[in-house]
N, C-alpha and C positions, 0 to 999 in steps of 0.2 A: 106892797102886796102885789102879787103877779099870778095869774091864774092861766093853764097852759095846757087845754084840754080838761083832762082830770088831774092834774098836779097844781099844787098848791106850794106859793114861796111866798113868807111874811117873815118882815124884819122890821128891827127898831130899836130903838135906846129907851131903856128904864133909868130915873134918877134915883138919885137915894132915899128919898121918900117916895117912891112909886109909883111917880107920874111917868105919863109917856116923855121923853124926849122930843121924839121924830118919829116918823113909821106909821102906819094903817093895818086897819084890819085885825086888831086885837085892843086888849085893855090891860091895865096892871096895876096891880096895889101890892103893897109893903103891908104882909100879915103881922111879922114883927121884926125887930132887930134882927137886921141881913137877910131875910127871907119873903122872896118875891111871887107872887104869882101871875099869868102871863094867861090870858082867857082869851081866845079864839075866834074872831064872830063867827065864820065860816071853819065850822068844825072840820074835822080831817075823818074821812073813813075805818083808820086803824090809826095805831100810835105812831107819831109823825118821832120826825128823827132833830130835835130842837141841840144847835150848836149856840155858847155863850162865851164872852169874855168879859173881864175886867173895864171898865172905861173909866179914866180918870189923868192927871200928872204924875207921871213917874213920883215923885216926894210923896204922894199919898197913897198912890197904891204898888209901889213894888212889891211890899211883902204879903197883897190880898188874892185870895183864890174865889173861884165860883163853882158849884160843885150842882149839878140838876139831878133833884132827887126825888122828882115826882114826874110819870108824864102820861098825858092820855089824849084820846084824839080833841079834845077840848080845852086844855089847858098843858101849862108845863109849871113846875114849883122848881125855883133854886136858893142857893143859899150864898150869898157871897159873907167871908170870913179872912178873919188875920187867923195866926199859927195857933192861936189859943182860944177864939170865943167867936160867934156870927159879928158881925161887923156892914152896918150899912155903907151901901157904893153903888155908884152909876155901873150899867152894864151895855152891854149891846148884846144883838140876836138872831140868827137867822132859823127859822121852822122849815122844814119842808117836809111835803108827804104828800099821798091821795086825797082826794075830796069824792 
């Protein structure tokens, strides 16, 4: 997490059951099957601009997507999935926005 005036940068790895990885400055749990959510400590002023990817070995996630389908100045919801159902997966993340 890096604080730079009034902007605000928080990153991190989510595992597939919704522990942190790595990273500060936020928390995250596994609502259900593929579906994370990403809580804040330091909220963001308006809705921050949260970018996500896949984390894992080629062999298990080639064919997995991550899709953020919720966001607000306090948290972010995503959904990581295969071609057909939600599907639990490591991810990584960066936030950034106002404070």
């Amino acid at each position: 997490m890096a604080i730079v005036g009034k902007h605000q940068h928080i990153y991190g790895g989510v595992a597939p059951n919704g522990l942190v990885l790595f990273g500060e400055g936020f928390t995250s749990y596994k609502i259900k099957d593929g579906t994370y959510i990403v809580e804040f400590n330091q909220h963001f002023s308006s809705v921050p601009a949260p970018v996500c990817t896949i984390n894992g070995p080629e062999w298990k996630t080639f064919n997995l997507s991550i899709s953020i389908v919720d966001v607000a100045p306090y948290h972010f919801v995503c959904v990581t999935s295969s071609p057909d159902r939600p599907m639990n997966c490591a991810f990584t993340f960066l936030v950034f926005g106002n404070i």
